[in-house]
N, C-alpha and C positions, 0 to 999 in steps of 0.2 A: 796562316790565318784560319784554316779550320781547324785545324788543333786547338788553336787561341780559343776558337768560337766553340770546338766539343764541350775545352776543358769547363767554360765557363757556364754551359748549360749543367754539365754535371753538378757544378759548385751549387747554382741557383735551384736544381734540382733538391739537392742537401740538404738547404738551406732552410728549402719549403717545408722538406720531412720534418728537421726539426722544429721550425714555428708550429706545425700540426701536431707535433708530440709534446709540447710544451702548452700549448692548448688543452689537448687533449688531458695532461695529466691538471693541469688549473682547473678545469671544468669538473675532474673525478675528484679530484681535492677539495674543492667548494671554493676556491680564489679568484673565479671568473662572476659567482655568484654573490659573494659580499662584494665582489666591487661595482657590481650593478647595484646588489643593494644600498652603496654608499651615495654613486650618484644621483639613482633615483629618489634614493628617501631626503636629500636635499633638496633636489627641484622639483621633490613633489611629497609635501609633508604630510598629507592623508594617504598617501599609500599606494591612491589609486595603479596609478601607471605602474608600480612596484609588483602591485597583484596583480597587473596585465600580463606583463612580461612572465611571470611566474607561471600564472595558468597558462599561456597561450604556448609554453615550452612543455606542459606533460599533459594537459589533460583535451580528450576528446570534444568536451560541448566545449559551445561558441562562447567564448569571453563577452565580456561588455564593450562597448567601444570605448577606445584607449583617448580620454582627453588628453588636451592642448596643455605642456609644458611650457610652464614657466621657467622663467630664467635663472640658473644657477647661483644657490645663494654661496657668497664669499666668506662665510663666516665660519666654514674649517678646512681644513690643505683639503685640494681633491681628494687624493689620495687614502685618506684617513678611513682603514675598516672600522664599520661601528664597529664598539665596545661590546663584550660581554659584561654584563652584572654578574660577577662570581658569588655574589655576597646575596645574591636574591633567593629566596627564599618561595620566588612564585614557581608556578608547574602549569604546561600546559595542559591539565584537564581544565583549570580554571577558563583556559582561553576557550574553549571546547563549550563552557556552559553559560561564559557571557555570551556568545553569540547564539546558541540557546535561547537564553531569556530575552532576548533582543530581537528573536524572530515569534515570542508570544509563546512558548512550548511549555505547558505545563507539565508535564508526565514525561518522563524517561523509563522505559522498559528497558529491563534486563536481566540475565539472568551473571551472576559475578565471577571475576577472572583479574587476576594480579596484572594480568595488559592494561586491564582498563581503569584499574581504581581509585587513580586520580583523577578521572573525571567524572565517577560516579560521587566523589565525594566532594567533588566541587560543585555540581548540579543540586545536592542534598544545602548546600551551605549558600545557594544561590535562592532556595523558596521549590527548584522543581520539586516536585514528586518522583521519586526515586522508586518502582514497584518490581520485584523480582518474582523472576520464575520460576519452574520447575522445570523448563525447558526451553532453550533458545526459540525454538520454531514458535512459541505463544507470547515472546516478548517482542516478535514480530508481526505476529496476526492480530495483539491488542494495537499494535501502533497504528497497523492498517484501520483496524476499527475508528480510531481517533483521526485520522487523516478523513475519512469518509463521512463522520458525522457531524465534523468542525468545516470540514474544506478547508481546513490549514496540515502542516505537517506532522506527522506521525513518526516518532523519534525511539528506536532500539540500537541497545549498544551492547554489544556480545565478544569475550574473548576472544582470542586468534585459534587458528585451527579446526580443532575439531567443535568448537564453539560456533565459525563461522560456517561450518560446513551443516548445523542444524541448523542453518537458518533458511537451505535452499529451495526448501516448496513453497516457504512460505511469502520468501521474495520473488519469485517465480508467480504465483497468486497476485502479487499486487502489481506484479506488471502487467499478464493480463487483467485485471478486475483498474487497470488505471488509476492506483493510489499513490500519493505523494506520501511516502514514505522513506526518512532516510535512516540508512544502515549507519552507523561505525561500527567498528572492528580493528582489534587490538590485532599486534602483529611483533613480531621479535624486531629486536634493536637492528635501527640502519644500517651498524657494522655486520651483524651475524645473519642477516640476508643471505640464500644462497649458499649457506655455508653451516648446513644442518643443525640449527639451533631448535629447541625446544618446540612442538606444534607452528611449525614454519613452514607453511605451502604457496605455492603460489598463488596468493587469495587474489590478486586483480583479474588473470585470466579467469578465475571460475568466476565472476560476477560481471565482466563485460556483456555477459549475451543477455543477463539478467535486468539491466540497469539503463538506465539516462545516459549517467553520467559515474564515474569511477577517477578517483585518484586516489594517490598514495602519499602523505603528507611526512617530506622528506626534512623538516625546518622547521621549529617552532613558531616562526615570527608566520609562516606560510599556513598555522591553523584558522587563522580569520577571515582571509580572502578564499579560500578552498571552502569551508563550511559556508559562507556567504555563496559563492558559485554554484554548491552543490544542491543548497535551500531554493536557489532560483528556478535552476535546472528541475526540479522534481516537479514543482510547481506551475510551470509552461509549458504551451502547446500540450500536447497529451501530456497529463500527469503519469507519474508513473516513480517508480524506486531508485533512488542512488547511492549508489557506496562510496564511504570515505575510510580509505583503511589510515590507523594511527599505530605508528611503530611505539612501542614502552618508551624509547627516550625520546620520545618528543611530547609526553606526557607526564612525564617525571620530571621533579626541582633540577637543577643543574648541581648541586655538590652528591645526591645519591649518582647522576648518572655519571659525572666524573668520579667518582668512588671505582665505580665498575667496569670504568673504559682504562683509566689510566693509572700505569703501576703503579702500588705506593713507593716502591725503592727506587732510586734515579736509574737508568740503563746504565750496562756496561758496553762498552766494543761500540764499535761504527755501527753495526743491522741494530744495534737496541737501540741507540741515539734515534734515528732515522723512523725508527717505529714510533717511539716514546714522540717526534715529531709530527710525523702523520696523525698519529689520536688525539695529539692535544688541536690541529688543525681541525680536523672533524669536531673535534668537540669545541672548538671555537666557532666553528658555520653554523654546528647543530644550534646553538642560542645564539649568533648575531643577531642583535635586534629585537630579541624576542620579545620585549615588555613594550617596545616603541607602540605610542598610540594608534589605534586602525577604527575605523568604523567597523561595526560591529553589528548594523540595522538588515532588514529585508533591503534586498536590489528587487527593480522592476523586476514584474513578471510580463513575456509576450503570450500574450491570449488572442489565437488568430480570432478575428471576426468576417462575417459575411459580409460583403460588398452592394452599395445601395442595388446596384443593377442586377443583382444576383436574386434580393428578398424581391424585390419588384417581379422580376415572372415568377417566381414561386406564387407570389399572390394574387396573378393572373391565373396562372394555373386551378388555387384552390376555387377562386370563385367561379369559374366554371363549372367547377365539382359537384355532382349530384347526391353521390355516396361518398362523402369523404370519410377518411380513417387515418386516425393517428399512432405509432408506435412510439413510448417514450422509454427510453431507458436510461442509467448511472449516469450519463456524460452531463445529461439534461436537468440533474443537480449539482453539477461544480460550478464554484463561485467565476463570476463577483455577480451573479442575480439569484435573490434569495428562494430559500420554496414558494414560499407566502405570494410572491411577483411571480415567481411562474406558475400558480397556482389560479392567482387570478386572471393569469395569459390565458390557460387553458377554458377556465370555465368563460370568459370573453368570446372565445373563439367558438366556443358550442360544438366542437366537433365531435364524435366518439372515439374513446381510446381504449389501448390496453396498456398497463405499466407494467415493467420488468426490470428487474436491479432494485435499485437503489429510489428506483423511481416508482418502487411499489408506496401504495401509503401516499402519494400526493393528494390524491382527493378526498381524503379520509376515507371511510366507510359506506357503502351504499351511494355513492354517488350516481347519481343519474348518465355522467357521460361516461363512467367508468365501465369496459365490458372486461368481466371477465373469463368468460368462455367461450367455446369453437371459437378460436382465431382463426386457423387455416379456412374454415368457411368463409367466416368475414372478410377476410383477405380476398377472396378468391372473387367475392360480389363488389366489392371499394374500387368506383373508379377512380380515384386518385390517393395513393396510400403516401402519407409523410411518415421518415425512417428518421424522427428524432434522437440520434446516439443512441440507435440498433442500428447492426449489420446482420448482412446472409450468412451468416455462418451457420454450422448443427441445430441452432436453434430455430430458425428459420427455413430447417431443410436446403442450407445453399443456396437461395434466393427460388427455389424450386415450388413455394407454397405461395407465389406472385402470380396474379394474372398476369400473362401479356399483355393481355389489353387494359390492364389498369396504367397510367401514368405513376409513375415512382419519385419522390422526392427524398432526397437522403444528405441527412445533416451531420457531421463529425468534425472533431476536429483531428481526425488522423485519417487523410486520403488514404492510404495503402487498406486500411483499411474499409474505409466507407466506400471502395470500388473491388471489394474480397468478390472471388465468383461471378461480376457483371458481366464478363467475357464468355460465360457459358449458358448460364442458368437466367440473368435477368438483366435489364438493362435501365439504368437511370434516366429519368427527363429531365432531373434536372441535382446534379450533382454539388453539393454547399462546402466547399470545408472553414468551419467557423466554431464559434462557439454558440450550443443546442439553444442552452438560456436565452444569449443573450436575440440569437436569432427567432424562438419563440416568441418573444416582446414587441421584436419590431414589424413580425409577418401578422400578430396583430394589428397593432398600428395602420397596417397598409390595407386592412381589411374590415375596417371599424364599420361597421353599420352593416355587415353581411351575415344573412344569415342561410341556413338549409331548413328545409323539409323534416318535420320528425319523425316523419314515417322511415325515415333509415335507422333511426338510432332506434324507435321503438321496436323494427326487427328483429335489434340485436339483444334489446334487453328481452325479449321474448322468449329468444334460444336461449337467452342464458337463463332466463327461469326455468325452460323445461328440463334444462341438463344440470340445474339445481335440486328440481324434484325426485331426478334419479338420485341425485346422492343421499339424499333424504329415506328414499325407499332403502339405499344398500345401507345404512345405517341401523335399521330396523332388521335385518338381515345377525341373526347371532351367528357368532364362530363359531367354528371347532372348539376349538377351545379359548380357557381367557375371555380380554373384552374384543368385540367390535371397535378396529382404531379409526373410523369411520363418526360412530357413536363418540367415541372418546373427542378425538376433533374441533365435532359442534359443540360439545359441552364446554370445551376449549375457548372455542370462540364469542359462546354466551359468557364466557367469564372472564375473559380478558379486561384490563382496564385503558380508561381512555390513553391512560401515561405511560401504557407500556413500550417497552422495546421490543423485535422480536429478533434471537438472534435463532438461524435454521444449521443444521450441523448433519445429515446423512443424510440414505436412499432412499426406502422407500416410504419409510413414517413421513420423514420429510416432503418428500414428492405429492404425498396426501395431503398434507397441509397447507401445501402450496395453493391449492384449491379450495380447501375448508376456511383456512385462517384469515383475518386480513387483519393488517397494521392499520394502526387507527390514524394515523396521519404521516406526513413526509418525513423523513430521515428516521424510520421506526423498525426498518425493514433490514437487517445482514444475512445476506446469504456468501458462498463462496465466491460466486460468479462463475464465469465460463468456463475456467480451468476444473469446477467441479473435486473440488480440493476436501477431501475430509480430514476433522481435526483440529476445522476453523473454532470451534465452541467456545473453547474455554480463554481461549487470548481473547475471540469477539464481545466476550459479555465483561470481560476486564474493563477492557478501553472503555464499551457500553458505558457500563457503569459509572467510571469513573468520569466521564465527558457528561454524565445527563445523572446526578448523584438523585434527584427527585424522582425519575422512572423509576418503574419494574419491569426489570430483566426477565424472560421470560426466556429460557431456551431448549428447542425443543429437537433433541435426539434420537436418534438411534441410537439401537443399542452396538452396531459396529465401531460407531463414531464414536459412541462418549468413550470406546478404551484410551483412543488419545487426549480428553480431557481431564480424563478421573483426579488424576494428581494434583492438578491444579484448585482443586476444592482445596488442598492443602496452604495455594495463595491464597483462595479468597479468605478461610479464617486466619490466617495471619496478618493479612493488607486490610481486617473487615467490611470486604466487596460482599456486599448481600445480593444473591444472583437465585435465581429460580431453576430450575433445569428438569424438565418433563423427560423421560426416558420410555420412548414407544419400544418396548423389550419383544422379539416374536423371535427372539435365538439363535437370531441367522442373520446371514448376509442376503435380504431375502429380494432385494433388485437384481442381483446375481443370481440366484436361486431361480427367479420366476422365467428367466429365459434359459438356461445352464439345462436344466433339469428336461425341460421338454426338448429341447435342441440336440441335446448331448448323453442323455439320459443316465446323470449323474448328478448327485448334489455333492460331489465332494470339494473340502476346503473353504464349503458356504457354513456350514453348523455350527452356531454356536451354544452357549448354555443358556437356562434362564437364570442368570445372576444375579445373586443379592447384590444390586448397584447400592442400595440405599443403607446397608450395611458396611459396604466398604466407605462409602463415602461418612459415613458415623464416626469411622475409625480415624479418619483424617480430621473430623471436629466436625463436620458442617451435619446438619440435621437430614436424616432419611424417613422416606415415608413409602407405603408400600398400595398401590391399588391395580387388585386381582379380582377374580370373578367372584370373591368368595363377599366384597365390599361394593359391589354393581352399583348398589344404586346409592354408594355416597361420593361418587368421580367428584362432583361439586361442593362439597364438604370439606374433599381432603384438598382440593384443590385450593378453599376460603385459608385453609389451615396452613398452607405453604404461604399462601400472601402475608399470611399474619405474622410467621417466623418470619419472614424477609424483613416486613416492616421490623420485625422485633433486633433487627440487626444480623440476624443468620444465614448462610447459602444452606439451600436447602435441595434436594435430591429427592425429586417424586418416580420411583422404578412402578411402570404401566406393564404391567403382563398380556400382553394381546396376541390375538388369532389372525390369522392370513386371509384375505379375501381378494378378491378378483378385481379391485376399483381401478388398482394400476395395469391391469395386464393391458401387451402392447408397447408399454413405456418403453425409452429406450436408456442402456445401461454402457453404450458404446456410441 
């Protein structure tokens, strides 16, 4: 009897290896997966449930909830694999750019690559705009551009490889700076995966740490409900960048990819048969289905919101408040509440503020609640400070430039981060995770009829006159040599027009400006954001552009920075993107410089030249102009004269020759 009883565990044992290895190898063949595709696309003819199962088998974010199946329809043998259309003539880049047009995405950045070119040419034949680069990293940072000034998504699609490997600072940038931004990225054939084909790396582990959300689209019929996923995913809860890698044949017609998978001449011998089987199996999973109808639209988006019990003490809180203070930053303009509404939250509320990000330019110019200097003071005197989509990070000294004895409200919609540093440096009274906007609207709401004392706010605009005045004196103040970029600036800022844009691109010209310039109204403002990214210029004033075609583009460089944009004057005269670009030129790397030098007592690897910027950039087509000490007193002249080429259809290149002053020192470069 135990022999009986061994032998038949052994058997059972066997038995099991084999059903697991016959699984195992239906599952690597694709035969477990058309025959899920055959029952589910029967009892459920939109798809849904089809793209549940699919996504909820490879990819990290949370799928949608899987509806209620219906009952099995009888009208083909269960058993029956969909069909391939050998005779079609369709390609999935096509699938690639109706769901595209279906999510409202005008512009497609790119820079070209034989991975991708059926779906650039499908997007071209669909109405997108098609704009190529000179560099992957700018078909990236125009997208972000476009994500940030629509609140909808920002759409680059760059070769495999070494294609996808320029794109990593720049999607690094939009995940911290919080841009819905999606990537695709072309990739070698699902056969030659792993198995040293042409610019073939393992592109999902290097975009995991980068992204939302990552998958690898293994199935043509799988490009609809994956692009749909990954369009959600970017878009909720914290925005931020996703990757869809697309392998060449799952973007290519079906007779080129069986052209290339499967021999022309029949196999000889049992291993050819056997092979010559396996390809035509894969090449039957790769297109099951593929043309079957799917929805094609936006899926909801989750936008956490604040809880009634939560805005209720905040609003107990603020009416308490004697000196109250607001910080508003980027989060506190993503959708679904427009500038305009949160504009009138703000000025409702009467409180004083400072904006940062994105959120520069909400009040337009010169607004009364607006402060824009000494914060660290103000901070220090605000008994109740609101942290609308800012956190303690570097920017805020790690929560270190907080009274303790002010009360802190702090609104995000990413805890991990709206609680950065509370453990050391400062402590929340009262902690939101929500969305900034929508919760701005309603801490009005609960606080209609209250108002403060203007003796706080007129405090503030006090200091910021006096610390206005000095910049005024250092302005007056001639260089060494060149212009005063102080003096250049204000004349900047007297010349600005109401419809401008302003996109910001390096150190220390930039940093100056941050203080001299202002955007004349909400969504006017691009800087890099927190990651402090140089390089951004010339992708930011693409999208610009092309998202707001009635502005002027204004953007204003270093001369470190503009090396990574130079080329790109080569897109705007080709795309005719008419873009402005002011060039604060002093030679150097001179934010590095200004602490390097006294620190270390060396300025090496900061030195640069004074370059003819506006000569190179001639050479590429777009118009240079040149103002040096030798032209002082026509800054505003040449300045009318670059507006005039822009209007006239031209990108134009103003190289500013300037001297080094002392306005930044102190700043920090680390």
């Amino acid at each position: 009897m135990e022999a009986s009883a061994g032998a038949f565990s052994v058997l059972l044992l066997a038995f099991g290896a084999l059903v697991i290895a016959v699984l195992g190898a239906a599952q690597r063949l694709g035969l477990l997966s058309r025959l899920v595709h055959t029952v589910c696309g029967r009892s459920d003819p939109t798809g849904v449930a089809l793209n549940y199962l699919v996504l909820s088998q490879k990819f990290t974010a949370s799928p949608d909830p899987l509806p209620s199946l219906s009952s099995p329809s009888l009208e083909q043998p269960f058993l029956t694999y969909p069909e391939v259309d050998t005779a079609s003539i369709q390609h999935g880049g096509e699938s690639v750019a109706a769901v595209l047009r279906a999510h409202g995405v005008r512009f497609l950045f790119t820079l070209v690559g034989g991975h991708i070119s059926p779906l650039l040419v499908a997007c071209e034949k669909l109405g997108i705009r098609v704009v190529d680069t000179r560099h992957e990293v700018t078909a990236v940072f125009a997208a972000d551009a476009v994500a940030r000034l629509t609140g909808t998504l920002g759409v680059a699609a760059v070769t495999a490889g070494p294609g996808l490997t320029n794109t990593v600072t720049a999607v690094k940038n939009a995940q911290i700076a919080q841009s819905p931004v999606l990537l695709l990225g072309g990739a070698a054939g699902t056969l030659l995966q792993n198995r040293g084909a042409l610019q073939a790396i393992d592109q999902m582990s290097l975009f995991r740490p980068l992204c939302k959300f990552c998958a690898s689209v293994q199935r043509v019929r799988d490009i609809v409900p994956t692009l749909r996923a990954a369009a959600a995913a970017a878009q909720s809860g914290t925005p931020g960048p996703v990757f869809v890698e697309l392998p060449i044949d799952v973007l290519y017609p079906y007779f080129i990819v069986r052209k290339e998978v499967v021999p022309a001449m029949p196999p000889k011998g049992l291993m050819g048969r056997v092979v010559s089987w396996y390809l035509e199996n894969h090449l039957a999973n790769l297109f099951a289905g593929a043309w079957e109808p799917q929805p094609e639209g936006p899926l909801p988006l989750d936008i956490p919101q604040a809880s009634a019990q939560q805005v209720q003490r905040c609003v107990e809180i603020l009416s308490r408040a004697k000196r109250p203070l607001i910080l508003l930053g980027s989060q506190a303009l993503l959708p679904p509440i427009p500038a305009d509404k949160l504009r009138a939250a703000v000025e409702t509320l009467g409180v004083p503020c400072f904006l940062g990000g994105m959120a520069r330019g909400l009040l337009g110019r010169n607004h009364p609640l607006h402060i824009r200097q000494n914060r660290s003071a103000a901070l220090k005197k605000a008994d109740v400070v609101l942290l609308a989509g800012i956190i303690c990070d570097f920017r805020l000294s790690y929560g270190r430039v907080l009274s303790r004895s002010s009360k802190i409200i702090i609104v995000n919609r990413n805890r991990k981060d709206m609680l950065i540093n509370s453990d050391i440096f400062w402590k929340p009274q009262e902690a939101v995770r929500g969305d900034v906007g929508s919760f701005m609207v309603k801490l009005v709401e609960g606080l209609e009829g209250q108002t403060w004392a203007s003796d706080w706010a007129e405090e503030l605009r006090e200091a910021d006159r006096q610390k206005e005045q000095t910049f005024r004196e250092k302005a007056l103040m001639p260089a060494a040599q060149h212009l005063n970029p102080v003096r250049v600036l204000q004349l900047v800022e007297e010349t600005l027009p109401d419809n401008s844009i302003l996109v910001v691109d390096g150190g220390d010209f930039v940093g100056t400006a941050a203080h001299l310039v202002q955007p004349r109204g909400p969504l006017r403002w691009l800087d890099p954001g927190a990651f402090g990214t140089l390089g951004v210029g010339a992708g930011f004033a693409l999208g610009a552009k092309l998202c707001r075609p009635d502005a002027e583009v204004w953007c204003l460089f270093g001369d470190g920075a503009f090396g990574y944009s130079l080329i790109e004057f080569d897109t705007f005269v080709r795309h005719k993107i008419p873009v402005m670009a002011l060039i604060g030129n002093d030679a150097g790397w001179t934010q590095i410089s200004r602490e390097q030098v006294p620190c270390l007592g060396s300025n090496v690897a900061c030195g640069l030249a004074y370059t003819d910027y506006h000569k190179a950039a001639m050479g590429l087509g777009a118009q240079g102009l040149l103002l040096s000490r030798q032209n002082e007193d026509q800054v505003v002249k040449v300045l009318r004269d670059a507006q005039q080429q822009c209007r006239d259809g031209h990108p134009v290149v103003v190289n500013i020759l300037i001297g080094r002053t002392d306005f930044r020192d102190g700043s920090i470069a680390v």
